[in-house]
C-alpha angles and dihedrals in degrees: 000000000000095000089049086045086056099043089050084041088056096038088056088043085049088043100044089049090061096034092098085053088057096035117040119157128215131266143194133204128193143220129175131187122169143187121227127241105291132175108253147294103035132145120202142143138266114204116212131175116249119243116275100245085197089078108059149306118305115238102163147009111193115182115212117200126185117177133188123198126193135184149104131265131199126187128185118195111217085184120130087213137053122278150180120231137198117203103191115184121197154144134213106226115187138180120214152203112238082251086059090251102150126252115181134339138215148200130200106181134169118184135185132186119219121186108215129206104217116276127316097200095244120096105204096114081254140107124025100334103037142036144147137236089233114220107336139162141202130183132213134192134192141167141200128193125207138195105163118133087231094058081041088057101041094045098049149060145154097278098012110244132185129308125180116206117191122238113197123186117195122188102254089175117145140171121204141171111067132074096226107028131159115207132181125188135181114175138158132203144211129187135191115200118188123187119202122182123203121217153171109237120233108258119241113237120226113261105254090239090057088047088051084043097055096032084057095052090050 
């Protein structure tokens, strides 16, 4: 019965030495870049390294946007009748490839509805049939998560290394609700982008002294 209790004692060490081979569990590493806030519309670029294919294998690349758009805007109803008028303020942020493929959008929208008298025969976005949101400001946020061999390939490389993706932000600003209707926007926009790749580590393998050690036990 020793000698069995000794055999079973060695066969769980064995097991338990290759068990992290069996048994690894995922990981995920990091990078941001961001743009400052910016009037609109305005197109750069966001560097981020490339994930280290030495340690482990890639199983997913998810993109994470978040955009903020600021501004003012300002409506005049030249209506002879009472209206209702929506002032939306917004900006089209988008990630790119550096093929400009898209990666993921956002946006950022404040909106603000205003109920005009008609119009007071002064056009200054004041009184009874104008008025303006003041400075205001809204956030968006969006992801995309990829797992195709071409983003893996482009993404990724023995040693990591460098990539640029492009962020773009282009004015979405409206203003609806009156037939005759006079609107003026200014806004600016900022983005963050962060990359995160998911992996499974490379498993350490057992030094070949511990595996004598253990074979010899058994």
């Amino acid at each position: 019965v020793p000698g069995m209790m000794k055999k079973t004692f060695a066969a769980l060490a064995i097991a338990a030495a290759f068990l992290p081979l069996a048994a690894a569990q995922a990981a995920t590493v990091s990078y941001t870049d961001s743009k400052a806030l910016t009037t609109t519309n305005w197109t750069d670029a966001l560097s981020f390294s490339k994930f280290d294919t030495s340690l482990g294998t890639l199983t997913s690349i998810r993109f994470d946007l978040s955009g903020v758009v600021e501004g003012v805007g300002n409506a005049e109803s030249l209506d002879s009748s009472a209206s209702t008028v929506k002032l939306s303020l917004g900006s089209l942020l988008g990630l790119t490839r550096p093929d400009n493929s898209t990666l993921v959008v956002t946006n950022p929208v404040f909106s603000q509805t205003f109920d005009f008298s008609a119009f007071d025969n002064a056009v200054n976005f004041g009184g009874t049939s104008g008025g303006t949101t003041g400075s205001v400001s809204a956030t968006g946020s969006d992801f995309f998560v990829s797992s195709s061999a071409s983003d893996f390939a482009l993404f990724s490389a023995l040693g990591g290394g460098m990539i640029d993706l492009g962020l773009n932000a282009v004015g979405n600003s409206s203003g609806t609700g009156s037939g005759n209707l006079i609107t003026q926007f200014s806004t600016a926009a900022s983005g963050v982008a962060k990359v995160t790749y998911t992996y499974t580590p490379t498993a350490a393998v057992p030094e070949p002294a511990s595996l004598a050690l253990l074979c010899g036990g058994l």
